[in-house]
Short mmCIF file of the C-alpha atoms (twelve columns), coordinates in Angstrom:
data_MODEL
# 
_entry.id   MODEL 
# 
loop_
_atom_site.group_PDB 
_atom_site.id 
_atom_site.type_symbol 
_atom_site.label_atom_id 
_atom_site.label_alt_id 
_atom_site.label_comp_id 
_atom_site.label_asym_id 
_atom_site.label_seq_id 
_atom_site.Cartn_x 
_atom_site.Cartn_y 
_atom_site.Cartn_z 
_atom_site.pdbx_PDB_model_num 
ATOM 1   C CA . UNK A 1   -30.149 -21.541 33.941  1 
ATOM 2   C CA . UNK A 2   -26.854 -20.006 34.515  1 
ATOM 3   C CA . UNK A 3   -23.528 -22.446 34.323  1 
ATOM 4   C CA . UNK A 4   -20.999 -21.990 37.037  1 
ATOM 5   C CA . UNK A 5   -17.525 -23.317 37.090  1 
ATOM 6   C CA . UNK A 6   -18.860 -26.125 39.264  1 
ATOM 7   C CA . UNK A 7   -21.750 -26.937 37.026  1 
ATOM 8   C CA . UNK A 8   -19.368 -27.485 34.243  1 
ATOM 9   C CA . UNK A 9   -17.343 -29.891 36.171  1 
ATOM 10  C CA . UNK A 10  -20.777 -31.869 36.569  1 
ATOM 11  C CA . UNK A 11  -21.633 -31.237 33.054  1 
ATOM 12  C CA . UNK A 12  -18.112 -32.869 31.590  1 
ATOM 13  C CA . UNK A 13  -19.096 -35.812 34.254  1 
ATOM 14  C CA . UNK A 14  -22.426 -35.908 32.264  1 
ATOM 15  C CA . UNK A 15  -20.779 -35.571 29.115  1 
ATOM 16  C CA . UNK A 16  -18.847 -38.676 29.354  1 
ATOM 17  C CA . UNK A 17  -21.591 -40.623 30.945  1 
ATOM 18  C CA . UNK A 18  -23.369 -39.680 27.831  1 
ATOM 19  C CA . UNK A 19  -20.839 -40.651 24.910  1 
ATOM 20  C CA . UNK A 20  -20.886 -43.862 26.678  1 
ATOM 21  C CA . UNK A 21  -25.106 -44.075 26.028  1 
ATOM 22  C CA . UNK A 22  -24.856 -42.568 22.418  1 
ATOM 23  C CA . UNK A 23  -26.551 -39.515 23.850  1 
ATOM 24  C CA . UNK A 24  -25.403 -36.364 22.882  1 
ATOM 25  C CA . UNK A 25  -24.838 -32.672 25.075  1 
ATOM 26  C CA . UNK A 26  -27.417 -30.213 24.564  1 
ATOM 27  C CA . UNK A 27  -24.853 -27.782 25.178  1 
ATOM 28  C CA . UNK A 28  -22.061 -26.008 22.815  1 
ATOM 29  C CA . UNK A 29  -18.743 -24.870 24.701  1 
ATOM 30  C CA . UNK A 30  -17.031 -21.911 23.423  1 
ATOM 31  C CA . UNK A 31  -15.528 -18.086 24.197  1 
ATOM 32  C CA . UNK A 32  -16.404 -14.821 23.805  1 
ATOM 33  C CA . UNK A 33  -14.533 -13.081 21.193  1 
ATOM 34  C CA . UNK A 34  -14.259 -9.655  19.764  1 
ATOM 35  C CA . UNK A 35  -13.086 -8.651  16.070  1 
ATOM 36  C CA . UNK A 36  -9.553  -8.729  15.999  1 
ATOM 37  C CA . UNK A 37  -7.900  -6.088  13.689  1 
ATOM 38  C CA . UNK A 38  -3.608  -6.622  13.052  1 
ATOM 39  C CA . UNK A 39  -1.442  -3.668  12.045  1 
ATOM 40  C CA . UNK A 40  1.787   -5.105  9.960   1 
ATOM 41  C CA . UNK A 41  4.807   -3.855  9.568   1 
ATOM 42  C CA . UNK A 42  4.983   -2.059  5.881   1 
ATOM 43  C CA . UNK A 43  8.775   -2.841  5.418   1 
ATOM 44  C CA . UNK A 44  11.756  -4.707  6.971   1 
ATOM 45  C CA . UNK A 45  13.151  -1.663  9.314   1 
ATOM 46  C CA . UNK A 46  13.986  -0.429  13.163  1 
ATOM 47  C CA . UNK A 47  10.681  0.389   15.236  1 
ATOM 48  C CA . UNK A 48  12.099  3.638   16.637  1 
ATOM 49  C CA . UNK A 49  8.858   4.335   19.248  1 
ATOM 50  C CA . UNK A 50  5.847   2.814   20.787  1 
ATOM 51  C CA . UNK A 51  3.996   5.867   21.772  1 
ATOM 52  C CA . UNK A 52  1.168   3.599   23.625  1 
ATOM 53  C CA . UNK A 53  1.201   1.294   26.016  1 
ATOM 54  C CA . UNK A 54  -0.354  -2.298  25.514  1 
ATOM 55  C CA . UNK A 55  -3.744  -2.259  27.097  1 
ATOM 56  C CA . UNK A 56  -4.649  1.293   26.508  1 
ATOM 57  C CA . UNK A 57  -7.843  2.795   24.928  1 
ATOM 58  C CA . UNK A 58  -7.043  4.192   21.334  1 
ATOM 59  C CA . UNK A 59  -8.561  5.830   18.987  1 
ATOM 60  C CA . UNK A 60  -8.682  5.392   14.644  1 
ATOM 61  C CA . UNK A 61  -5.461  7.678   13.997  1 
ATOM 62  C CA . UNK A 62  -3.771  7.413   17.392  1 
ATOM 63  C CA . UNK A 63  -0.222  6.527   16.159  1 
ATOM 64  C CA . UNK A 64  0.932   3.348   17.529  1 
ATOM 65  C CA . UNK A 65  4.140   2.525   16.378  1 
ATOM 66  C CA . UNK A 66  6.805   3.971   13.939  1 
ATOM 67  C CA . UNK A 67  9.661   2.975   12.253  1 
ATOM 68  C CA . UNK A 68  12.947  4.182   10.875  1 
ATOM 69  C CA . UNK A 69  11.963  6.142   7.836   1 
ATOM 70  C CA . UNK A 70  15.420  7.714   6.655   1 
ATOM 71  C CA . UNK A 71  16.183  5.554   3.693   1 
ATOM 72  C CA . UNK A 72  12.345  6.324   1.960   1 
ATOM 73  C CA . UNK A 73  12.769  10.268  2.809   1 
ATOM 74  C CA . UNK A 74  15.943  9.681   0.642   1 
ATOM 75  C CA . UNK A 75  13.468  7.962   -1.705  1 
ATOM 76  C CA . UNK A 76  10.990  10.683  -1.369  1 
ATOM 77  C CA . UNK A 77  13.754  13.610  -2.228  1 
ATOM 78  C CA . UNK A 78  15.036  11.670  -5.092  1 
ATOM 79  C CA . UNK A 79  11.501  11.723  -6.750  1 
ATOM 80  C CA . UNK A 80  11.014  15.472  -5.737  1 
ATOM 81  C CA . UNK A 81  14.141  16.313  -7.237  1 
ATOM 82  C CA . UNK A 82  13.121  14.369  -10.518 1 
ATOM 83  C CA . UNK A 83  9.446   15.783  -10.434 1 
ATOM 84  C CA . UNK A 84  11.359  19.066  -10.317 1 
ATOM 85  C CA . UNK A 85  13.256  18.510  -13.386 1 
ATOM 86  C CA . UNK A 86  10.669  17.541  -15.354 1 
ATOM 87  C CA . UNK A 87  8.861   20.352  -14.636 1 
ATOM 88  C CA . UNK A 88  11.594  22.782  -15.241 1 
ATOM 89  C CA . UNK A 89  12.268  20.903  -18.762 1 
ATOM 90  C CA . UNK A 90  8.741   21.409  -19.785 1 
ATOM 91  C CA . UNK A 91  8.634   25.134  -19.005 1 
ATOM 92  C CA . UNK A 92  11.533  25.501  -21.368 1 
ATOM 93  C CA . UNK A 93  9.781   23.687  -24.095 1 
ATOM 94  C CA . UNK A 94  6.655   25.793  -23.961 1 
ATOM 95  C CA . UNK A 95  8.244   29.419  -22.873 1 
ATOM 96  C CA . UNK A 96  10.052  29.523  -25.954 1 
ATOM 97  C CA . UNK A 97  13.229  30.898  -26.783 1 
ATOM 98  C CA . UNK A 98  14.749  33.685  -24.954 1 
ATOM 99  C CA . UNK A 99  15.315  37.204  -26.595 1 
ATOM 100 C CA . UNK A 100 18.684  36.695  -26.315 1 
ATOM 101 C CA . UNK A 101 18.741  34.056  -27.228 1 
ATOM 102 C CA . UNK A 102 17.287  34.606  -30.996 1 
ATOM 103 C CA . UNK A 103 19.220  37.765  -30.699 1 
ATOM 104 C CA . UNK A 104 22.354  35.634  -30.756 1 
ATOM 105 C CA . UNK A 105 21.040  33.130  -33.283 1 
ATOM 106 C CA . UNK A 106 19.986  35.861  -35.957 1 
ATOM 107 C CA . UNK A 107 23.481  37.848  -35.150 1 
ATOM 108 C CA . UNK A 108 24.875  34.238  -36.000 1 
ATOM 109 C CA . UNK A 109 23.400  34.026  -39.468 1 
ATOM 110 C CA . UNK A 110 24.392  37.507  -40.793 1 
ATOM 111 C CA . UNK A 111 28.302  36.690  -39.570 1 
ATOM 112 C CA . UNK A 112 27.780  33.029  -42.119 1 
ATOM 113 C CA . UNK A 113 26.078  35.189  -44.585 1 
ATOM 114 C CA . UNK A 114 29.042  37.337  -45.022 1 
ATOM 115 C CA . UNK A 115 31.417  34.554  -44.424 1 
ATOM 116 C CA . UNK A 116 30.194  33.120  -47.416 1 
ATOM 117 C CA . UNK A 117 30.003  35.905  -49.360 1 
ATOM 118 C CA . UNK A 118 33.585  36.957  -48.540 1 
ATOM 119 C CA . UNK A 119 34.068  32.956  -49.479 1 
ATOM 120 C CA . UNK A 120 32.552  33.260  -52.638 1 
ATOM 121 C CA . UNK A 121 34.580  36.378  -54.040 1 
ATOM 122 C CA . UNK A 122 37.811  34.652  -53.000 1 
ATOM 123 C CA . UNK A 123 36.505  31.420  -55.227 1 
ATOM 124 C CA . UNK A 124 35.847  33.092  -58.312 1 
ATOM 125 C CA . UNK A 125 39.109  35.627  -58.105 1 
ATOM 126 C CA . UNK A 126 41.042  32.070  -58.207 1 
ATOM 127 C CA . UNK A 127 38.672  30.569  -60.529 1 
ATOM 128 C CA . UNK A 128 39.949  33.701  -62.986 1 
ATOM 129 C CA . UNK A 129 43.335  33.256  -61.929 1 
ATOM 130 C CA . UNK A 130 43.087  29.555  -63.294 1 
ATOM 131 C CA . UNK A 131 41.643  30.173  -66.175 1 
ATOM 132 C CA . UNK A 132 44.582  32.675  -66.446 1 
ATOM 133 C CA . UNK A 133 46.996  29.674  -65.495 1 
ATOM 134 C CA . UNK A 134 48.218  31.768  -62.729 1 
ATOM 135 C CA . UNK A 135 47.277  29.245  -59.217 1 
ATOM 136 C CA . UNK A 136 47.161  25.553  -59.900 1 
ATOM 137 C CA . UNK A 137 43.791  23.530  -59.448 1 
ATOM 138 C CA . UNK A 138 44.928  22.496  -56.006 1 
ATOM 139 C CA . UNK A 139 44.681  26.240  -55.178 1 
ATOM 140 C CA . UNK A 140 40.857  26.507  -56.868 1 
ATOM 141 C CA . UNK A 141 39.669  23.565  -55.200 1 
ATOM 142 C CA . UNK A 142 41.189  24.587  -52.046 1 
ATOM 143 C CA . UNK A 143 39.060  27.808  -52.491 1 
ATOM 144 C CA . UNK A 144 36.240  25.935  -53.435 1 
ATOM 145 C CA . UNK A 145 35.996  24.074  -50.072 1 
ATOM 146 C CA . UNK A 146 36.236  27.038  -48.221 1 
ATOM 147 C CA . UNK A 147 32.899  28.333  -49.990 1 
ATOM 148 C CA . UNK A 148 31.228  25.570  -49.751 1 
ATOM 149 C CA . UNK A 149 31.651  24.667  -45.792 1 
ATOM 150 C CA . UNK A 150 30.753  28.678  -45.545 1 
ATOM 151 C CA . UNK A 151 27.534  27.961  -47.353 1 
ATOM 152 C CA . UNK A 152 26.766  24.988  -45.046 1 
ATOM 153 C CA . UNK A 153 27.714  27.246  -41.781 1 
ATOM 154 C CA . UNK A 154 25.004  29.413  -42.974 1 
ATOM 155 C CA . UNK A 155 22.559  26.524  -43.251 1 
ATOM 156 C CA . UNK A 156 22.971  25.436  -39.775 1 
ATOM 157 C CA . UNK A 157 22.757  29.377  -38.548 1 
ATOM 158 C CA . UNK A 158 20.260  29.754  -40.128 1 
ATOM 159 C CA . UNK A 159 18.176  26.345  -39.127 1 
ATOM 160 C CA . UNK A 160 18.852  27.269  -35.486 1 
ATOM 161 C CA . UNK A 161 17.158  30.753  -35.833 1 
ATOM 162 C CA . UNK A 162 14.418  29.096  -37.690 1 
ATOM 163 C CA . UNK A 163 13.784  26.395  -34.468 1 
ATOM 164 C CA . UNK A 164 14.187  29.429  -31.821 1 
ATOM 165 C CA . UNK A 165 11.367  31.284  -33.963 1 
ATOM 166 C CA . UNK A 166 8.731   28.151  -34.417 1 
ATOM 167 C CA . UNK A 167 9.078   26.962  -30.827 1 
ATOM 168 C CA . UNK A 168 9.620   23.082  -29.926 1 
ATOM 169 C CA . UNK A 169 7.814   20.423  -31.578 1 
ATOM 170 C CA . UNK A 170 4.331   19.094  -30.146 1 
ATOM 171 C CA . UNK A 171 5.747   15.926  -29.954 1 
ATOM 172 C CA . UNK A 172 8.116   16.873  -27.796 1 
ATOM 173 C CA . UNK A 173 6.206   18.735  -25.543 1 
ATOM 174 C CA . UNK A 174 3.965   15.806  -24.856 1 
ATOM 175 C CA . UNK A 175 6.740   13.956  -24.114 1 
ATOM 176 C CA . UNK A 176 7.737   15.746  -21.425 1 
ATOM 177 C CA . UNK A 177 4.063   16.483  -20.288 1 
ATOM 178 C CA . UNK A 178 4.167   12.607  -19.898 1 
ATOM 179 C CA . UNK A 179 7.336   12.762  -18.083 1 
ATOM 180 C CA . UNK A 180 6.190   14.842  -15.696 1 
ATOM 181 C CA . UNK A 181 3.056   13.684  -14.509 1 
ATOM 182 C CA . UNK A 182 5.139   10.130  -14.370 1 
ATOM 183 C CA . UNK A 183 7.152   12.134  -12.108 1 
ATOM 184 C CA . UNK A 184 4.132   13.546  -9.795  1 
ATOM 185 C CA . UNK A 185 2.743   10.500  -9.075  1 
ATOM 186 C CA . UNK A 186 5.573   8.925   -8.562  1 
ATOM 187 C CA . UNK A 187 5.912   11.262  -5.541  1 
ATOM 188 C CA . UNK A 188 2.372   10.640  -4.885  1 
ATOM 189 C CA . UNK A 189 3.487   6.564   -4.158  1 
ATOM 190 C CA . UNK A 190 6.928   7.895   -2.299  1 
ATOM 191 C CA . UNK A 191 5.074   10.128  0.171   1 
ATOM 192 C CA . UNK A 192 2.189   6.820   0.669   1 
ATOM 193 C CA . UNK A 193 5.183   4.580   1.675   1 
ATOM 194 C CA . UNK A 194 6.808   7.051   3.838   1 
ATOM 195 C CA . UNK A 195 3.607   7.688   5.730   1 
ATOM 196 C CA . UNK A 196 2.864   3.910   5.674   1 
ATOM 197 C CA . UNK A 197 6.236   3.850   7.623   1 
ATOM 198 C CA . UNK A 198 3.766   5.454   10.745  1 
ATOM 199 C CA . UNK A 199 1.700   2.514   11.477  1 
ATOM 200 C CA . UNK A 200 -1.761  4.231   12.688  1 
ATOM 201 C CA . UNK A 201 -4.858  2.644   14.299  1 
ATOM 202 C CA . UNK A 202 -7.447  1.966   11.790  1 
ATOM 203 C CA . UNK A 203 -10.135 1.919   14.093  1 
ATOM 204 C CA . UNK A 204 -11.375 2.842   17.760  1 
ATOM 205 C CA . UNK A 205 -10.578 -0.075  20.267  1 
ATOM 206 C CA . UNK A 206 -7.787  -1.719  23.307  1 
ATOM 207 C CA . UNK A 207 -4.493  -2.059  22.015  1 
ATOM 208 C CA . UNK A 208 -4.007  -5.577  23.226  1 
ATOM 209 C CA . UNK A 209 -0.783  -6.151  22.279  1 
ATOM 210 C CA . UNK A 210 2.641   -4.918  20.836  1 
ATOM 211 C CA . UNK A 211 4.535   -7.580  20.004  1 
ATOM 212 C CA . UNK A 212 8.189   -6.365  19.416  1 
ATOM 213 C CA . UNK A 213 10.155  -3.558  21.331  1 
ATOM 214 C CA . UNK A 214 11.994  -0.151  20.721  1 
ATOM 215 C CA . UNK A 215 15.171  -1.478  18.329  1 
ATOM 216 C CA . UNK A 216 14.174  -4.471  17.027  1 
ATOM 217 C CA . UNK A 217 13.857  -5.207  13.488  1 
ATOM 218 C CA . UNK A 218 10.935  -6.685  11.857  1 
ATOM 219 C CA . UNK A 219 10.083  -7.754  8.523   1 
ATOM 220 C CA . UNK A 220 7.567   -6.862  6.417   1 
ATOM 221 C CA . UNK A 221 4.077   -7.863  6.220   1 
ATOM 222 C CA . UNK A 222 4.883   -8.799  10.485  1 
ATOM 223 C CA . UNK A 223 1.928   -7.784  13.100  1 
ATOM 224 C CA . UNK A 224 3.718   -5.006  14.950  1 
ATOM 225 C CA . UNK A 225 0.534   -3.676  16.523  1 
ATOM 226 C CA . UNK A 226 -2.655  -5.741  17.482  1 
ATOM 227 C CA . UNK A 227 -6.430  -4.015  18.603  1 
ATOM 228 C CA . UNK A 228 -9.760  -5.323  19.437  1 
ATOM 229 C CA . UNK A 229 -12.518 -3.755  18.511  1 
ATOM 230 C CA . UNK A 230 -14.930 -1.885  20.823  1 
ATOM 231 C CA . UNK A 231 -17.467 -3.644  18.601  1 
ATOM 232 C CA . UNK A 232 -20.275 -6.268  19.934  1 
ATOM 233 C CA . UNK A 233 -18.914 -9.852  21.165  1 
ATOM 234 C CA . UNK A 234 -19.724 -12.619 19.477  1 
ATOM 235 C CA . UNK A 235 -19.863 -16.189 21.246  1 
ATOM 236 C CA . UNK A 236 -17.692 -18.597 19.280  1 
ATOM 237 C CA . UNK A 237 -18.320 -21.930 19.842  1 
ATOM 238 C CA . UNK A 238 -18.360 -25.894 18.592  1 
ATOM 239 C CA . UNK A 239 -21.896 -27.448 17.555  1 
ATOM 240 C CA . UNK A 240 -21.684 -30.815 18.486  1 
ATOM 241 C CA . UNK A 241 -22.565 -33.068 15.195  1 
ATOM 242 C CA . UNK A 242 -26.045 -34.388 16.188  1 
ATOM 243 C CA . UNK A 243 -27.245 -30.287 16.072  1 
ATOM 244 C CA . UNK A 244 -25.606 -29.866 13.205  1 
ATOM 245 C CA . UNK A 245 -28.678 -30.023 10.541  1 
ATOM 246 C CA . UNK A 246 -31.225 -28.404 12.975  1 
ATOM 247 C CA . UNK A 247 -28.928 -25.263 12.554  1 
ATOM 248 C CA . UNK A 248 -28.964 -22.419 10.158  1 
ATOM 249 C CA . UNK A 249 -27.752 -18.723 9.664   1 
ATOM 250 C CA . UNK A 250 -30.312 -16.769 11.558  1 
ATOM 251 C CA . UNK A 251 -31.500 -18.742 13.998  1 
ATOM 252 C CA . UNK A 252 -31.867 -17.499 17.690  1 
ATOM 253 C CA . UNK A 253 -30.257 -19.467 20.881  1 
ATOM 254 C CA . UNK A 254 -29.652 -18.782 24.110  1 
ATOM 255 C CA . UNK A 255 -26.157 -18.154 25.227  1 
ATOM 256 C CA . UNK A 256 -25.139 -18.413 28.875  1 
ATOM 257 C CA . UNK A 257 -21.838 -16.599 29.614  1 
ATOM 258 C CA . UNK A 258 -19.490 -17.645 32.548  1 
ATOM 259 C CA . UNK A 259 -20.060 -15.306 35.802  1 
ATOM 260 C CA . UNK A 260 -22.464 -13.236 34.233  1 
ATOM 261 C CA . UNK A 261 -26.883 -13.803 35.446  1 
ATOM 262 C CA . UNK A 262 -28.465 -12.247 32.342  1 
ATOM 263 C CA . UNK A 263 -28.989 -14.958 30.045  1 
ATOM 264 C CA . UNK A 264 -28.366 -13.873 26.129  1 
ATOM 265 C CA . UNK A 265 -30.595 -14.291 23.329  1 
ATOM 266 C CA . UNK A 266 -27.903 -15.112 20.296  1 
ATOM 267 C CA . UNK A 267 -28.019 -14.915 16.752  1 
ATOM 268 C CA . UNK A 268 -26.488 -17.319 14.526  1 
ATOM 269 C CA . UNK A 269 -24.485 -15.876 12.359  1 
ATOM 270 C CA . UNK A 270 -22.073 -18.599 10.528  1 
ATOM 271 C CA . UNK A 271 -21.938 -22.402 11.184  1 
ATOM 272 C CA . UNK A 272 -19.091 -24.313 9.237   1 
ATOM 273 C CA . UNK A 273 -19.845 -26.794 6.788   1 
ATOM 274 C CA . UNK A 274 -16.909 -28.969 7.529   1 
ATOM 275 C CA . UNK A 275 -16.504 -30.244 10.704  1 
ATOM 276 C CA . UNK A 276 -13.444 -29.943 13.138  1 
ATOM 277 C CA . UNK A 277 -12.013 -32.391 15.951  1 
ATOM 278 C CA . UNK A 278 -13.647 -31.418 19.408  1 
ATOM 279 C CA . UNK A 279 -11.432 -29.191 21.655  1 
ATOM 280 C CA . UNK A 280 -9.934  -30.168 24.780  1 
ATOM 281 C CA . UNK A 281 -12.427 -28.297 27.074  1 
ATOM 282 C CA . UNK A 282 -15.609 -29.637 25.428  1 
ATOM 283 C CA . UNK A 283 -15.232 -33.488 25.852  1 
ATOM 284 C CA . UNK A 284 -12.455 -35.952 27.502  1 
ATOM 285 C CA . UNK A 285 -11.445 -39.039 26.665  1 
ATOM 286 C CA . UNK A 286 -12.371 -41.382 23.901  1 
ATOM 287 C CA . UNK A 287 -15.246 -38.552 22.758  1 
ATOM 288 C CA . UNK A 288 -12.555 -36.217 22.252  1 
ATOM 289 C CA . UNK A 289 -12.314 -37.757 18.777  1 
ATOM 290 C CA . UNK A 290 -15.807 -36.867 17.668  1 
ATOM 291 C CA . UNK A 291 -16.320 -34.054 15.332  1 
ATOM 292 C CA . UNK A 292 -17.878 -30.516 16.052  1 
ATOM 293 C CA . UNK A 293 -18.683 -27.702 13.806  1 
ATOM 294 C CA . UNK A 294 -17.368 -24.136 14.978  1 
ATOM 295 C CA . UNK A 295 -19.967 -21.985 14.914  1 
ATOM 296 C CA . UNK A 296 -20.139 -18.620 15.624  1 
ATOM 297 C CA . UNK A 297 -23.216 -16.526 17.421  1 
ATOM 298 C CA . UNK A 298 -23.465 -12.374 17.676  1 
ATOM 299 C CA . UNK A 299 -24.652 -11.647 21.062  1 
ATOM 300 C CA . UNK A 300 -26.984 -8.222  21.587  1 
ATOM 301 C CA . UNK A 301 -26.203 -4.895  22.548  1 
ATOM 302 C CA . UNK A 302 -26.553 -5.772  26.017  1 
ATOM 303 C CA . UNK A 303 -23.228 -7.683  25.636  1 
ATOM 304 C CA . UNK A 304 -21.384 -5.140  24.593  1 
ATOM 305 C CA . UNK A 305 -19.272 -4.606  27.628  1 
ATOM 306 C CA . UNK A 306 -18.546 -8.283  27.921  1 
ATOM 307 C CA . UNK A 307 -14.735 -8.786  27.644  1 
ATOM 308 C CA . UNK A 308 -13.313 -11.308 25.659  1 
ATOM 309 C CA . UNK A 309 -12.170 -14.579 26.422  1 
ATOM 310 C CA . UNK A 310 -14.946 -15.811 28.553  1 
ATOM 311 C CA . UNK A 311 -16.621 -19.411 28.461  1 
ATOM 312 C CA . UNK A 312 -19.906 -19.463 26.801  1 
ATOM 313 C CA . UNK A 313 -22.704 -22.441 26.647  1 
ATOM 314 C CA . UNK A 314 -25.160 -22.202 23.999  1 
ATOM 315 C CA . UNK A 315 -28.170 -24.106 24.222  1 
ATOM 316 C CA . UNK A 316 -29.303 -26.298 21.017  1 
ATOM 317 C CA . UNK A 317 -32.276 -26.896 19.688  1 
ATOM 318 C CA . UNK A 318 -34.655 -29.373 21.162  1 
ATOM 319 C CA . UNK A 319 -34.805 -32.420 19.267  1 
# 
């Protein structure tokens, strides 16, 4: 039997002629609902557009709102700059040296090597000129010196053409192989958060509501953006306590929905197992204090144009 608005006047009448005989409703108020999806805010910034309007159709992608991105494309360039470097330092390390540049390196070590030999014939014609007591040891040692930071000028010349021929170390190079890829994905995370900054619709459904406007600021983790589902309604409603244990996941009742003939075959999909107080609508007065369980049914595809927000009655089981 179909409820109207005027039967559930007479049915609250009933209601609290029952509570007064310990009898209980065979009847469990409720509303249609529909899967509710929220779209936060992914940082605290400026929305700068809301390019739909509340109570349009949209579809998974549609771009609902945005917000001011500058400061993470200055985020973004910072790591592409980096990324850049990294890469740029690694080439170096496995190209090699330059020609010129062991050109210049060799050219280095024949300059030392005569250095030092030029060093090393001034050393010994003092070192005969002392033995001749002709220049004081101050003057040998002072000649001395000279050969010997020749000699170590040569060393290094020579060290530096030696490192130009054999290349970098491995060691090195997978350090900045490490570096780099460090670099890449840090890019990867900058370019995620910058399109994160685009708040998208995950899936098709009415945009029901946009909570903020053009300019303000909202914080992070904040529902900017709020869709219902084009999926099935379900009837939610609250099991009065006597039905409770004749109830379980699966079961099939009959769901009545305001204004609509076609009576519903329901299935129960989740019943709670700790009860709540009884809502406003469902019982007055003194029974107001007796406990329901919320309960929640999945209509059929039939009721799949149903809008939300419509009063249900769902039958219980007989006794």
């Amino acid at each position: 039997m179909r409820l109207t608005a005027k039967h559930c006047l007479s049915i609250a009448a009933f209601l609290l002629l029952v509570g007064c005989s310990k009898q209980e409703s065979p009847m469990a108020l409720g509303m249609l609902e529909r899967d509710q999806v929220q779209l936060t805010a992914t940082a605290t910034e400026i929305i700068t557009s809301l390019p739909i309007k509340e109570g349009s159709e949209v579809k998974k992608g549609d771009v609902l709102v945005t917000l001011r991105s500058s400061q993470q494309q200055s985020r973004l360039d910072k790591s592409i700059a980096d990324q850049q470097k990294a890469a740029s330092y690694l080439k170096k390390l496995t190209n090699g040296a330059r020609p010129e540049d062991i050109a210049e390196a060799q050219a280095l070590v024949v300059q030392n090597q005569a250095n030092l030999e030029e060093k090393n014939d001034e050393y010994r014609r003092f070192e005969q000129l002392y033995r001749k007591k002709m220049v004081s040891a101050a003057d040998r040692d002072r000649e001395l010196a000279q050969r010997d930071i020749a000699k170590a000028e040569l060393t290094v010349a020579k060290n530096k053409l030696e490192k130009l021929l054999n290349g970098e170390r491995l060691e090195d190079i997978k350090q900045a192989q490490a570096a780099l890829l460090a670099a890449q994905k840090d890019v990867e995370l900058q370019q995620q958060i910058l399109a994160d900054y685009t708040i998208k619709a995950t899936r098709n459904g009415l945009l029901e509501s946009l909570p903020y406007h053009v300019g303000d600021r909202v914080t992070a983790n904040t529902p900017v953006a709020i869709l219902l589902t084009h999926s099935v309604p379900y009837a939610r409603v609250y099991v009065p306590e006597p039905y409770r244990a004749k109830l379980q996941p699966g079961d099939i009742l009959t769901v009545h929905v305001d204004g609509v003939d076609t009576v519903f075959k329901g299935k129960l999909r989740w019943v709670a197992t700790q009860p709540s107080f009884t809502p406003y609508y469902a019982l007055s007065g003194h029974d107001r204090a007796r406990l329901v369980y919320l309960a929640e049914i999945d209509l059929p595809q039939s009721g799949k144009t149903l809008p939300a927000g419509i009063p249900v009655q769902v039958e219980m089981p007989n006794e």
